[in-house]
HTML snippet that shows the backbone in 3Dmol.js (N, CA, C, O; Angstrom):
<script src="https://3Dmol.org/build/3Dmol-min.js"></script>
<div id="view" style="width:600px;height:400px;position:relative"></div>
<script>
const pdb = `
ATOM      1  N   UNK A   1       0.835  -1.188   0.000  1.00  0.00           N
ATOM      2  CA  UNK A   1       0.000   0.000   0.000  1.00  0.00           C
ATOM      3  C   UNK A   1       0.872   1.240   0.000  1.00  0.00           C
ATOM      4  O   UNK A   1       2.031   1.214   0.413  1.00  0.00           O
ATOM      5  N   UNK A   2       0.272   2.346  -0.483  1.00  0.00           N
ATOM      6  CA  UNK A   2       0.818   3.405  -0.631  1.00  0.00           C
ATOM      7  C   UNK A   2       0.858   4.174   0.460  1.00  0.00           C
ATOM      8  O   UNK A   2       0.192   3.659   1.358  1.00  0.00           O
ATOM      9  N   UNK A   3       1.352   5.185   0.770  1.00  0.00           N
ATOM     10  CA  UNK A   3       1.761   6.621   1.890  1.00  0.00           C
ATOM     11  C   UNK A   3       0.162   7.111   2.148  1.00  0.00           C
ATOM     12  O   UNK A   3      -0.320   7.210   3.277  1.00  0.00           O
ATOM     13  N   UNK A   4      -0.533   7.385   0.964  1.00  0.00           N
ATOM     14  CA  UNK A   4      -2.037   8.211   0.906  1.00  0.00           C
ATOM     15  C   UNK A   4      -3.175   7.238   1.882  1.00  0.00           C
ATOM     16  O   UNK A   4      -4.054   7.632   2.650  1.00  0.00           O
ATOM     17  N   UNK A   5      -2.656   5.458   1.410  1.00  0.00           N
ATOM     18  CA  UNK A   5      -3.772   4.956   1.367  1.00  0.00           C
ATOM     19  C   UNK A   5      -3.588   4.688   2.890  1.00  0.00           C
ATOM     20  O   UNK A   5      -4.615   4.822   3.555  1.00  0.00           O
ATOM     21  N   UNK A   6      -2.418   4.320   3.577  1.00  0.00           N
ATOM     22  CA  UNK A   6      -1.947   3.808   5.165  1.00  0.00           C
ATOM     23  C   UNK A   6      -2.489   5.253   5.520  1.00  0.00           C
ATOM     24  O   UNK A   6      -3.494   5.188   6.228  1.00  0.00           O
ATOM     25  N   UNK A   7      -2.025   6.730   5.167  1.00  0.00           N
ATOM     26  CA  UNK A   7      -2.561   7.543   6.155  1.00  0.00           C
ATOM     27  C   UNK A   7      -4.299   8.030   6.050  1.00  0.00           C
ATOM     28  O   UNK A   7      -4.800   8.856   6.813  1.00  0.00           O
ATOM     29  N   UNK A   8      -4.673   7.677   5.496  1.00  0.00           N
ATOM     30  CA  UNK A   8      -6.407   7.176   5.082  1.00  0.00           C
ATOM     31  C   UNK A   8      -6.707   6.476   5.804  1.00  0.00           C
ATOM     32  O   UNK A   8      -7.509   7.035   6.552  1.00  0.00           O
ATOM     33  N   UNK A   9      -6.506   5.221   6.157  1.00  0.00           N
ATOM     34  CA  UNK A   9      -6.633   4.217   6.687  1.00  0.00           C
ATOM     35  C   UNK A   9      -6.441   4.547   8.356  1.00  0.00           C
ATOM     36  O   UNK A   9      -7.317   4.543   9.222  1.00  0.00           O
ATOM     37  N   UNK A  10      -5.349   4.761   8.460  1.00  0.00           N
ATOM     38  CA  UNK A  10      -4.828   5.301  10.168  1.00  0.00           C
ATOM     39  C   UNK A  10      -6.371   6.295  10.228  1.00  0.00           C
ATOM     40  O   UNK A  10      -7.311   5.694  10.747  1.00  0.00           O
ATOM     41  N   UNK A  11      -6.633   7.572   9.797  1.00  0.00           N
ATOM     42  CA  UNK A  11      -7.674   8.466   9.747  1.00  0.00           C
ATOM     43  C   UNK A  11      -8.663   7.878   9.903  1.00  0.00           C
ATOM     44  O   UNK A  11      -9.423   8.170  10.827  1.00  0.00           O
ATOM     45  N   UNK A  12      -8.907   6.930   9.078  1.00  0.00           N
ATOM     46  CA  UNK A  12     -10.857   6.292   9.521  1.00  0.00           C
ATOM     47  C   UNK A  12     -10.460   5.145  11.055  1.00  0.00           C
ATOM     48  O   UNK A  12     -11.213   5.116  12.028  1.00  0.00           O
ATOM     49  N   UNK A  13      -9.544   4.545  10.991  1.00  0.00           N
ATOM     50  CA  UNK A  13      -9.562   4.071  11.710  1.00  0.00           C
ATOM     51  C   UNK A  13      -9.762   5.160  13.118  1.00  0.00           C
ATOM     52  O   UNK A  13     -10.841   5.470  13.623  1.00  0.00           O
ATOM     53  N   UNK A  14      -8.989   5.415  13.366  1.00  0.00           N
ATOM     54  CA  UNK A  14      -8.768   6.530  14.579  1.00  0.00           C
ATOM     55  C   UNK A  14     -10.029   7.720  14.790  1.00  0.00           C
ATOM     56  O   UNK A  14     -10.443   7.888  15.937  1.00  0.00           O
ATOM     57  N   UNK A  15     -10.522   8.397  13.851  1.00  0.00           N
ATOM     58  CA  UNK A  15     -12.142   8.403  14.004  1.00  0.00           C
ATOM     59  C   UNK A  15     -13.050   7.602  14.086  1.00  0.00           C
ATOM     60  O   UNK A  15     -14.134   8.033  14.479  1.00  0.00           O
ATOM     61  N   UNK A  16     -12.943   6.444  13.808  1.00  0.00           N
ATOM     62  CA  UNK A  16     -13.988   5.441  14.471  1.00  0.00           C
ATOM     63  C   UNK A  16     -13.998   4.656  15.409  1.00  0.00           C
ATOM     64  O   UNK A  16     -14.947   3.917  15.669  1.00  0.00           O
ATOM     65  N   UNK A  17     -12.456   4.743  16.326  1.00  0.00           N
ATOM     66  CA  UNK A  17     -12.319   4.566  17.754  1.00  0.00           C
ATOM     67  C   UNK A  17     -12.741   5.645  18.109  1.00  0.00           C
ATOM     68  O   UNK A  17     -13.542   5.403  19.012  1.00  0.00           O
ATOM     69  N   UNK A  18     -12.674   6.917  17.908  1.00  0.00           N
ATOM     70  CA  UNK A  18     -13.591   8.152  19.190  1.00  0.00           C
ATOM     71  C   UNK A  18     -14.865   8.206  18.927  1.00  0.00           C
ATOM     72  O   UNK A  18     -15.639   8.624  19.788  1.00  0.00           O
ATOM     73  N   UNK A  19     -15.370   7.741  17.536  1.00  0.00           N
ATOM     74  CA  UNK A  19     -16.877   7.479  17.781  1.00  0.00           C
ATOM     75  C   UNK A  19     -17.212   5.879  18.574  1.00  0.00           C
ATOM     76  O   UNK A  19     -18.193   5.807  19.314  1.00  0.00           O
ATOM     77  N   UNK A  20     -16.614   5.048  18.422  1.00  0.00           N
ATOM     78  CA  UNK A  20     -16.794   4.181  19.152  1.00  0.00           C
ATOM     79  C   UNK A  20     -16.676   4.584  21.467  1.00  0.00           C
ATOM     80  O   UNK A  20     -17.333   4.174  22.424  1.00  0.00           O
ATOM     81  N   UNK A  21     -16.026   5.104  21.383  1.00  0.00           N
ATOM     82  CA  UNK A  21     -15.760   5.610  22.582  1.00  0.00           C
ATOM     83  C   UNK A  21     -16.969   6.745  22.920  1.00  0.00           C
ATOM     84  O   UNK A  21     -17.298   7.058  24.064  1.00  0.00           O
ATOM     85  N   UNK A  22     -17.217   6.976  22.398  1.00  0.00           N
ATOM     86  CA  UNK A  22     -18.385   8.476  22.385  1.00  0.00           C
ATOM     87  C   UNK A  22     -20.035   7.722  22.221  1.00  0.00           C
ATOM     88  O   UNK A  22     -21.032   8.290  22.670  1.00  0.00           O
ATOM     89  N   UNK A  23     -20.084   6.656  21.657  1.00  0.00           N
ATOM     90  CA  UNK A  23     -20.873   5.751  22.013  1.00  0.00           C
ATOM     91  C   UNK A  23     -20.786   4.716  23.243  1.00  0.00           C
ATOM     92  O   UNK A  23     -21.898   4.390  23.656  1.00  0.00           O
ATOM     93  N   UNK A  24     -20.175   4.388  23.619  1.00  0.00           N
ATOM     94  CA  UNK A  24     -19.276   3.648  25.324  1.00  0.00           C
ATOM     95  C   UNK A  24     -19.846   4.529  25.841  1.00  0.00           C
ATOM     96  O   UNK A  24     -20.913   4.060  26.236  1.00  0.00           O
ATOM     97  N   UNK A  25     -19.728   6.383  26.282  1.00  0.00           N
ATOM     98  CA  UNK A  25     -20.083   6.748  26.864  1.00  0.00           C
ATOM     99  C   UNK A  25     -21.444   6.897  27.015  1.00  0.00           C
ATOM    100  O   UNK A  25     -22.170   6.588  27.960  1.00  0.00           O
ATOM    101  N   UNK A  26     -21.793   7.624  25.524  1.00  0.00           N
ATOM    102  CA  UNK A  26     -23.676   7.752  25.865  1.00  0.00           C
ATOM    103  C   UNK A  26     -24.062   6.403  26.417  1.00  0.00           C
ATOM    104  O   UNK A  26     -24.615   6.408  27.516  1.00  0.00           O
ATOM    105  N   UNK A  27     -23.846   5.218  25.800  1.00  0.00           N
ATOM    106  CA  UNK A  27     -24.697   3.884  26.628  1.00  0.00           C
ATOM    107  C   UNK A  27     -24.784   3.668  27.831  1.00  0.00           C
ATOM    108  O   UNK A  27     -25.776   3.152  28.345  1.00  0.00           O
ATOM    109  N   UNK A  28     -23.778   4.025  28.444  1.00  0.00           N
ATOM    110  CA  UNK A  28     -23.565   4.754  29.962  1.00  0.00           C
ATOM    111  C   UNK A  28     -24.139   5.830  30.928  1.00  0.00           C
ATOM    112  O   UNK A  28     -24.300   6.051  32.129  1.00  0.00           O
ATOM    113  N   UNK A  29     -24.370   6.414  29.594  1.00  0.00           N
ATOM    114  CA  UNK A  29     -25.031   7.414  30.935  1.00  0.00           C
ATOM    115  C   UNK A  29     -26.815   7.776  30.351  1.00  0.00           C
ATOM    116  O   UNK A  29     -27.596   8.520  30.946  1.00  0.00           O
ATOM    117  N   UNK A  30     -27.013   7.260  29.480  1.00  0.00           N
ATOM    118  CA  UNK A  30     -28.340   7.469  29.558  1.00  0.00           C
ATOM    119  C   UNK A  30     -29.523   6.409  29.841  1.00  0.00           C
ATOM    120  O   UNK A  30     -29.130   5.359  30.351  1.00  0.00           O
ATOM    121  N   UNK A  31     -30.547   6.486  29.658  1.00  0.00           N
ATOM    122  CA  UNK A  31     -31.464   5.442  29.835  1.00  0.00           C
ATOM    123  C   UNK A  31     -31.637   4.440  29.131  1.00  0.00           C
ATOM    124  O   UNK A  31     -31.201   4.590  27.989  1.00  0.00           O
ATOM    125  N   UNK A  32     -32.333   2.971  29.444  1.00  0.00           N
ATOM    126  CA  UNK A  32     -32.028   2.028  28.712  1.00  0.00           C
ATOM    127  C   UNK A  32     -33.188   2.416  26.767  1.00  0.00           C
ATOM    128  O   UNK A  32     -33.328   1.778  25.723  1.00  0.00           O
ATOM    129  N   UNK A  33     -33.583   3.446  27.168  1.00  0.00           N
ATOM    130  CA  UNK A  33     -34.307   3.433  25.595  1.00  0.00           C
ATOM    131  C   UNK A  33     -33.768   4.489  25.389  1.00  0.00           C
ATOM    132  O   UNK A  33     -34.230   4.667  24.262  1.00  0.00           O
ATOM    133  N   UNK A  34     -33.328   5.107  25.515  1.00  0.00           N
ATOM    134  CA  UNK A  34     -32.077   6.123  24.687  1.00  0.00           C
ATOM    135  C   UNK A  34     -30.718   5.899  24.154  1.00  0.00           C
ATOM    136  O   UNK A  34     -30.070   6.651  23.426  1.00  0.00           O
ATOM    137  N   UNK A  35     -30.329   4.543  24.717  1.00  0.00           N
ATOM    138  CA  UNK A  35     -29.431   3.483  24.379  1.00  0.00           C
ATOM    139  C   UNK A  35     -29.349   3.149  22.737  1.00  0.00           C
ATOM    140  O   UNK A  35     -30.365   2.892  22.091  1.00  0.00           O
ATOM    141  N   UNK A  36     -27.838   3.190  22.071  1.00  0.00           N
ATOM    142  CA  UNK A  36     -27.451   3.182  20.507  1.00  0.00           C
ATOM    143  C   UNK A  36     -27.482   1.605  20.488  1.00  0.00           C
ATOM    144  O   UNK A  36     -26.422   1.021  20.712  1.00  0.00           O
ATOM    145  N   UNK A  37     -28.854   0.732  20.186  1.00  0.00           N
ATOM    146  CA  UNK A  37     -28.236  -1.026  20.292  1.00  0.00           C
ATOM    147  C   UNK A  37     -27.809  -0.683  18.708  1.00  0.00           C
ATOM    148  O   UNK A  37     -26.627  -0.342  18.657  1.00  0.00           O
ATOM    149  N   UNK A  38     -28.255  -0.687  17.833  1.00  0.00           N
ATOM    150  CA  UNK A  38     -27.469  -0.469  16.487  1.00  0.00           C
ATOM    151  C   UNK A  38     -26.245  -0.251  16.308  1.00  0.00           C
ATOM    152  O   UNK A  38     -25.557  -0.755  15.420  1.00  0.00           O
ATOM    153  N   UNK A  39     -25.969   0.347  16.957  1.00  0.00           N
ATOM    154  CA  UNK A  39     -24.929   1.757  17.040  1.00  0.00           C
ATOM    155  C   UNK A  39     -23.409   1.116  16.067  1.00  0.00           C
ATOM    156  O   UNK A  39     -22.793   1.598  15.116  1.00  0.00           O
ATOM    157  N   UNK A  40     -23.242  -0.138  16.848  1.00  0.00           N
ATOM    158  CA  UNK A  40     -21.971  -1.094  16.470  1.00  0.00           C
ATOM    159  C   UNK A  40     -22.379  -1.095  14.737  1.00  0.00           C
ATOM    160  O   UNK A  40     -21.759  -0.575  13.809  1.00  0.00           O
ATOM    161  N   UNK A  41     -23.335  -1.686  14.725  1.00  0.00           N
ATOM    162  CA  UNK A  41     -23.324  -2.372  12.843  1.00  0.00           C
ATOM    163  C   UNK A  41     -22.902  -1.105  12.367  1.00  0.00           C
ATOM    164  O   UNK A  41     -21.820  -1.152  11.781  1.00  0.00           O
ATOM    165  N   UNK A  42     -23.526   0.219  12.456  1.00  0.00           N
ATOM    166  CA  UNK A  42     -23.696   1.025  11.968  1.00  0.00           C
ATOM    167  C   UNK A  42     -22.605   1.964  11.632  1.00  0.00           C
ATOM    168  O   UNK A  42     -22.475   2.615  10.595  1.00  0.00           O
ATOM    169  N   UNK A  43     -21.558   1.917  13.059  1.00  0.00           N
ATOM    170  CA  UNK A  43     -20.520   2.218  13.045  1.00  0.00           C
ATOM    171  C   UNK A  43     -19.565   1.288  12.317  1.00  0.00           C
ATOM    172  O   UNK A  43     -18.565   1.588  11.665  1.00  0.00           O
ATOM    173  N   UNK A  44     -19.875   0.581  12.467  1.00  0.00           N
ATOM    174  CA  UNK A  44     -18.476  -0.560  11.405  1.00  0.00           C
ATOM    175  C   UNK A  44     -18.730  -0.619   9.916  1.00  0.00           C
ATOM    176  O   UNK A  44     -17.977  -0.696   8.946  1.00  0.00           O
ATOM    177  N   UNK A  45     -20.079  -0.554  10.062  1.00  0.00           N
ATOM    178  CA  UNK A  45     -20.400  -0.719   8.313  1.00  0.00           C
ATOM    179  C   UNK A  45     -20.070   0.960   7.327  1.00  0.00           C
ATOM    180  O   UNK A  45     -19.593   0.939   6.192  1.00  0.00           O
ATOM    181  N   UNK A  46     -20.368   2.002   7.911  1.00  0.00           N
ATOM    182  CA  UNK A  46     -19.843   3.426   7.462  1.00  0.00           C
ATOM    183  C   UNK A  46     -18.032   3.129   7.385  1.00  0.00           C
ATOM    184  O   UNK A  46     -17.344   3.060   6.367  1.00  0.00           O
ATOM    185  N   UNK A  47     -17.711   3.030   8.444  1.00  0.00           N
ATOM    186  CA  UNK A  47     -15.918   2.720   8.320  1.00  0.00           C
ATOM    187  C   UNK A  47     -15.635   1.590   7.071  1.00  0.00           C
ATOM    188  O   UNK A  47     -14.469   1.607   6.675  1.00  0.00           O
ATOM    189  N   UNK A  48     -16.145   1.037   6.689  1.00  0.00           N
ATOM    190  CA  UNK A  48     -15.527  -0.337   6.134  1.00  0.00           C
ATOM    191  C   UNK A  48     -16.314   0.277   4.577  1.00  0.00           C
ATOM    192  O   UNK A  48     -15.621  -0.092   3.629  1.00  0.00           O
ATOM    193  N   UNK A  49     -17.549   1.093   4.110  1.00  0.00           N
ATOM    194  CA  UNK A  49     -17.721   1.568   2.937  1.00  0.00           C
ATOM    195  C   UNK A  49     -17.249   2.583   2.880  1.00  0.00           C
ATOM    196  O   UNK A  49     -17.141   2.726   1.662  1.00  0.00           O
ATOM    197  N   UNK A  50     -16.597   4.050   3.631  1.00  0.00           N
ATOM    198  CA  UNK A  50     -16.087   4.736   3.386  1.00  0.00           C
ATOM    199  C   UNK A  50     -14.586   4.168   3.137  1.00  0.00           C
ATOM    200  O   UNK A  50     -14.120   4.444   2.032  1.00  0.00           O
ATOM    201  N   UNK A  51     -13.854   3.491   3.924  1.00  0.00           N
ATOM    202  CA  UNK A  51     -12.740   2.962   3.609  1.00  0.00           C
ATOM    203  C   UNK A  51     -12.346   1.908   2.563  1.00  0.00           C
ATOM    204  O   UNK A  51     -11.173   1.586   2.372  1.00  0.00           O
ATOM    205  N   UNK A  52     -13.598   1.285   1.764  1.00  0.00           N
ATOM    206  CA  UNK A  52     -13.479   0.724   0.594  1.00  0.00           C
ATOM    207  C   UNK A  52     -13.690   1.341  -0.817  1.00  0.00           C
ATOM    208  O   UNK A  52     -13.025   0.975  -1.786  1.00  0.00           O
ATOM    209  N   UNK A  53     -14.789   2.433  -0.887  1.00  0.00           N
ATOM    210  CA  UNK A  53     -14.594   3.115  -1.411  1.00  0.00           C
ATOM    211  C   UNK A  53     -13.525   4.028  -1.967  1.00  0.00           C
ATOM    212  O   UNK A  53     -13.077   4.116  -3.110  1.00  0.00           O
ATOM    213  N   UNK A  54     -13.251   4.648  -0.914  1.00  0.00           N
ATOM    214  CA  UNK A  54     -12.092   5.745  -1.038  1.00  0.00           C
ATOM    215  C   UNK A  54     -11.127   4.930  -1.648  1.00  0.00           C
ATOM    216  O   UNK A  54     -10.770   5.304  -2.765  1.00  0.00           O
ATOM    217  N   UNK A  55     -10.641   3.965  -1.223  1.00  0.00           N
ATOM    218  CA  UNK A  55      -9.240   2.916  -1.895  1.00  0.00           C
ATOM    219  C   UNK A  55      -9.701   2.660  -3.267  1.00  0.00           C
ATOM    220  O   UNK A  55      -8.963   2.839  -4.236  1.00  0.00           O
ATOM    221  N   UNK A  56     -10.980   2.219  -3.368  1.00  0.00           N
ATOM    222  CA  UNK A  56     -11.351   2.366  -5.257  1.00  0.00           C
ATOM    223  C   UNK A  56     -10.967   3.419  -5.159  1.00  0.00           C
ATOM    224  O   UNK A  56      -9.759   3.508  -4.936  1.00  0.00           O
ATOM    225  N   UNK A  57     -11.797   4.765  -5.274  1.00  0.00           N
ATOM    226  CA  UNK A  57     -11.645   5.622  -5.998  1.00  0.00           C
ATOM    227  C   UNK A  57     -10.090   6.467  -6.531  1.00  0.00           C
ATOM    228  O   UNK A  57      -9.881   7.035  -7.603  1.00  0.00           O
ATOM    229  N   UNK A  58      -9.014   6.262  -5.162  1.00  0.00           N
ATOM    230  CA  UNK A  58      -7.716   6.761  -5.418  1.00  0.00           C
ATOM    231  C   UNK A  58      -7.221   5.532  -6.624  1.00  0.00           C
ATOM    232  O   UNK A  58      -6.198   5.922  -7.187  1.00  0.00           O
ATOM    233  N   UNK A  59      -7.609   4.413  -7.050  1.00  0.00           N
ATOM    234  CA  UNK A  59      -6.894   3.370  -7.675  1.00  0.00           C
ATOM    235  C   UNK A  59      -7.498   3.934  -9.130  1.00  0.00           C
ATOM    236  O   UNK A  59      -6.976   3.998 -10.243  1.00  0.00           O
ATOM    237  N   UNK A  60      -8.491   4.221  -8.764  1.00  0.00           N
ATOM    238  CA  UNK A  60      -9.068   4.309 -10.927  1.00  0.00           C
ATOM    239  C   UNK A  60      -8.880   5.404 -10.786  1.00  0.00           C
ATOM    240  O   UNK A  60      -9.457   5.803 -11.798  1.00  0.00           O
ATOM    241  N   UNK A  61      -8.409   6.527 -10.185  1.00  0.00           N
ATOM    242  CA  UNK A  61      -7.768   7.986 -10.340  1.00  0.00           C
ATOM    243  C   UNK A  61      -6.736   7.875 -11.342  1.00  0.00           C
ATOM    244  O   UNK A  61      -6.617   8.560 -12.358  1.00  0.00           O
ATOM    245  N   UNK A  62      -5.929   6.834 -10.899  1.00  0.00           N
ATOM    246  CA  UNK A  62      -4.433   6.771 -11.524  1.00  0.00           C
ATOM    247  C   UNK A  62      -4.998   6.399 -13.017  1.00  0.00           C
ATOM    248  O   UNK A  62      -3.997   6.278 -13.723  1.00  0.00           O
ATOM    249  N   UNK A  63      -6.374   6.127 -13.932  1.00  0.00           N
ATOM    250  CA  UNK A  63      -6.876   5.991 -14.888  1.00  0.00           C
ATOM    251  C   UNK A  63      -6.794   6.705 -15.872  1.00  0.00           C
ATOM    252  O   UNK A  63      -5.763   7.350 -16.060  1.00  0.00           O
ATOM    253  N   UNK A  64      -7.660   6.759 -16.585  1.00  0.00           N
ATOM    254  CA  UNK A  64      -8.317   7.708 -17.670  1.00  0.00           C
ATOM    255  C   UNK A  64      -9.142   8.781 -16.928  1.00  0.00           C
ATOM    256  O   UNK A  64      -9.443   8.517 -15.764  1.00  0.00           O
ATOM    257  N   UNK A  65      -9.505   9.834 -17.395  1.00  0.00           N
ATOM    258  CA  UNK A  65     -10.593  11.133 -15.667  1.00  0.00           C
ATOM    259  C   UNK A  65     -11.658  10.440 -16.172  1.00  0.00           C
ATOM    260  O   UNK A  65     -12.217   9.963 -15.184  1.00  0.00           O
ATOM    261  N   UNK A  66     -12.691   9.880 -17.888  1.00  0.00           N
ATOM    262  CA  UNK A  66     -13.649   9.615 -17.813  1.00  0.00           C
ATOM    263  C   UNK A  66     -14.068   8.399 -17.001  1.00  0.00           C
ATOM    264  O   UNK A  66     -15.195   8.232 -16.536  1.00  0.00           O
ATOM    265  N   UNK A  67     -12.916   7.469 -16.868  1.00  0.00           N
ATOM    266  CA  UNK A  67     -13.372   6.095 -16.055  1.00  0.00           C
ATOM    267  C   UNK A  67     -13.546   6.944 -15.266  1.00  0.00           C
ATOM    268  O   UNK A  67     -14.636   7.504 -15.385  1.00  0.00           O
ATOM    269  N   UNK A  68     -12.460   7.548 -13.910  1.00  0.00           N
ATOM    270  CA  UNK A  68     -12.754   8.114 -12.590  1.00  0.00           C
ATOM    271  C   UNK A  68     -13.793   8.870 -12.660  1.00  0.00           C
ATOM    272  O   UNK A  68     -14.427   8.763 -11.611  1.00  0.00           O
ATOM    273  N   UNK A  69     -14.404   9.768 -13.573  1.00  0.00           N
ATOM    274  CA  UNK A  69     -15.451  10.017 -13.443  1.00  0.00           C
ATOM    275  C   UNK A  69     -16.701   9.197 -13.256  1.00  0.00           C
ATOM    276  O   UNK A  69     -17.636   9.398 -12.481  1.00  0.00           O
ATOM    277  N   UNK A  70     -16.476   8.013 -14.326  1.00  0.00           N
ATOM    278  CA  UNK A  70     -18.161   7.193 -13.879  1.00  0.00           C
ATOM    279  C   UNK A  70     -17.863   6.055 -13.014  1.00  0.00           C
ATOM    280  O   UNK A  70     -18.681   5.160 -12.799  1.00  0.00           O
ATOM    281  N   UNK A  71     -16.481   6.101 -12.432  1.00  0.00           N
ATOM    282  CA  UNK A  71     -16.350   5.534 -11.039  1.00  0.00           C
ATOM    283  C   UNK A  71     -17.049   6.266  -9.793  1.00  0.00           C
ATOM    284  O   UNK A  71     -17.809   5.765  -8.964  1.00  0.00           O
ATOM    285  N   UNK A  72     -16.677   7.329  -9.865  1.00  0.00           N
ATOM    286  CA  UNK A  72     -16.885   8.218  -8.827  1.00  0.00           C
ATOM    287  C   UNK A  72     -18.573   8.372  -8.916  1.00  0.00           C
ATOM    288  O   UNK A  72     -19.101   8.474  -7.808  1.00  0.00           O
ATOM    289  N   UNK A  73     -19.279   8.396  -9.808  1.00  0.00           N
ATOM    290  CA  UNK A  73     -20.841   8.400  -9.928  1.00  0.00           C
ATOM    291  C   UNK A  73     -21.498   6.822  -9.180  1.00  0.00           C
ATOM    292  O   UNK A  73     -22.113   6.631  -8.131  1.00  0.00           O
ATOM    293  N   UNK A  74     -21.161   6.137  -9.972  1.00  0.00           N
ATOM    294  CA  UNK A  74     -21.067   5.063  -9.512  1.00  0.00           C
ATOM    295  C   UNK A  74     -21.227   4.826  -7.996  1.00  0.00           C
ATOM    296  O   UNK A  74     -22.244   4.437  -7.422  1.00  0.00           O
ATOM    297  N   UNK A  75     -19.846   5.183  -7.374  1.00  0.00           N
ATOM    298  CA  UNK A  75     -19.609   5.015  -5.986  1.00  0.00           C
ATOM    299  C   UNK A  75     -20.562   6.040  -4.883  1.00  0.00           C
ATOM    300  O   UNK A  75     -20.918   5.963  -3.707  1.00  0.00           O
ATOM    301  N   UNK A  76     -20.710   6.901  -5.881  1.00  0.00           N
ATOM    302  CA  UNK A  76     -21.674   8.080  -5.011  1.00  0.00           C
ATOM    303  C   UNK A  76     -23.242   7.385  -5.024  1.00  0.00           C
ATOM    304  O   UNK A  76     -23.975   7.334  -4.037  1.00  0.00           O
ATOM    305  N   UNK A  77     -23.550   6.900  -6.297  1.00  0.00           N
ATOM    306  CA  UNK A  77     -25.351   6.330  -6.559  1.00  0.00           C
ATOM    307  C   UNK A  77     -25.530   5.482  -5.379  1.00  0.00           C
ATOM    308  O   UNK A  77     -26.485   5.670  -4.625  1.00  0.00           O
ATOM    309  N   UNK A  78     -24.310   4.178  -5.092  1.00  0.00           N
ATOM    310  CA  UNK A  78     -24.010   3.146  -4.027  1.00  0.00           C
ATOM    311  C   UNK A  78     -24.372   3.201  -2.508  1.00  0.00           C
ATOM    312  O   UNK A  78     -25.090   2.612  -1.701  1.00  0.00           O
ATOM    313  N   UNK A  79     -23.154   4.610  -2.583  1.00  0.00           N
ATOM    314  CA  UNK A  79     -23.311   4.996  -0.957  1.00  0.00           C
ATOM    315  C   UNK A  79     -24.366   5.290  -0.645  1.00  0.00           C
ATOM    316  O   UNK A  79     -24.946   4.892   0.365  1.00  0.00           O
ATOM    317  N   UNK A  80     -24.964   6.358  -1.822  1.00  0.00           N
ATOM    318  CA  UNK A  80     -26.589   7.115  -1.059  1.00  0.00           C
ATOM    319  C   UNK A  80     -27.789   5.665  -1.047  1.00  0.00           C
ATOM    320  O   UNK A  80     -28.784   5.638  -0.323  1.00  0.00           O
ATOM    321  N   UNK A  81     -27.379   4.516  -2.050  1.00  0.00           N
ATOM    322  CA  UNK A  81     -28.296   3.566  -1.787  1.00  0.00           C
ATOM    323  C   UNK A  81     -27.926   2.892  -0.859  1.00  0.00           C
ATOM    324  O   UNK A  81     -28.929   2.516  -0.253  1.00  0.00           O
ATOM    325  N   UNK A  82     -26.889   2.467  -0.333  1.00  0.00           N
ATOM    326  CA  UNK A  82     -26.834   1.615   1.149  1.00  0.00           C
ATOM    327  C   UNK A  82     -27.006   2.778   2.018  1.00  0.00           C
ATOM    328  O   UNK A  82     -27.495   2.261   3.023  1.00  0.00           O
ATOM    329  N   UNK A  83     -26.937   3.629   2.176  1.00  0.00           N
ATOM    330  CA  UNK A  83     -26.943   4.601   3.104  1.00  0.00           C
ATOM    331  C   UNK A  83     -28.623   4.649   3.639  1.00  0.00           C
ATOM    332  O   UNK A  83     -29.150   4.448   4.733  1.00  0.00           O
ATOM    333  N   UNK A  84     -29.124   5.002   2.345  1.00  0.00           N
ATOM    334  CA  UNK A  84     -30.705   4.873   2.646  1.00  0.00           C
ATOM    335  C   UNK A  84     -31.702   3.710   3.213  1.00  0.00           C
ATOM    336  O   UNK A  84     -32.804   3.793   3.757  1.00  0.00           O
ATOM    337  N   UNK A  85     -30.641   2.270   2.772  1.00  0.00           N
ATOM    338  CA  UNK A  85     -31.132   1.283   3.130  1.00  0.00           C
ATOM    339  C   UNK A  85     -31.148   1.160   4.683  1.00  0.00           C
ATOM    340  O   UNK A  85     -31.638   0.165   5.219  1.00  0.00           O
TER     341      UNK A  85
END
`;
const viewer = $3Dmol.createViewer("view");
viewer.addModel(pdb, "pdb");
viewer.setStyle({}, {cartoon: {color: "spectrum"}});
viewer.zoomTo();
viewer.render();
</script>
């Protein structure tokens, strides 16, 4: 792996330990129905499509711009459809 993609990687990782921690806390201090039970999938599954994504998209960069362009559409139509799901 490249310099861009390890310090990408370090970045989502390390924001999604302080959201993980920032969830530790709310479950803690609030009531049991104000409680994130989701919270985990939800948090792992954003880290793991933002961080798969992004690694496509820097790889078909190094392309042609029209591929990266209907990569990048592509990857955007995706996210907003799992996102919505």
């Amino acid at each position: 792996m490249k310099r861009a993609e390890i310090k990408f990687i370090v970045q989502v990782a390390v924001l999604t330990l302080i959201c993980a921690l920032l969830q530790i806390v709310w479950n803690n201090r609030v009531t049991e129905s104000l409680q994130l039970t989701d919270g985990w999938i939800l948090l792992s599954l954003f880290a793991v499509t933002v961080t798969g994504f992004h690694l496509f998209l820097l790889r078909s960069a190094k392309g042609d711009p029209k591929a990266f362009i209907r990569s990048f559409m592509v990857v955007m139509v995706l996210k907003f459809m799992l996102y919505t799901l």
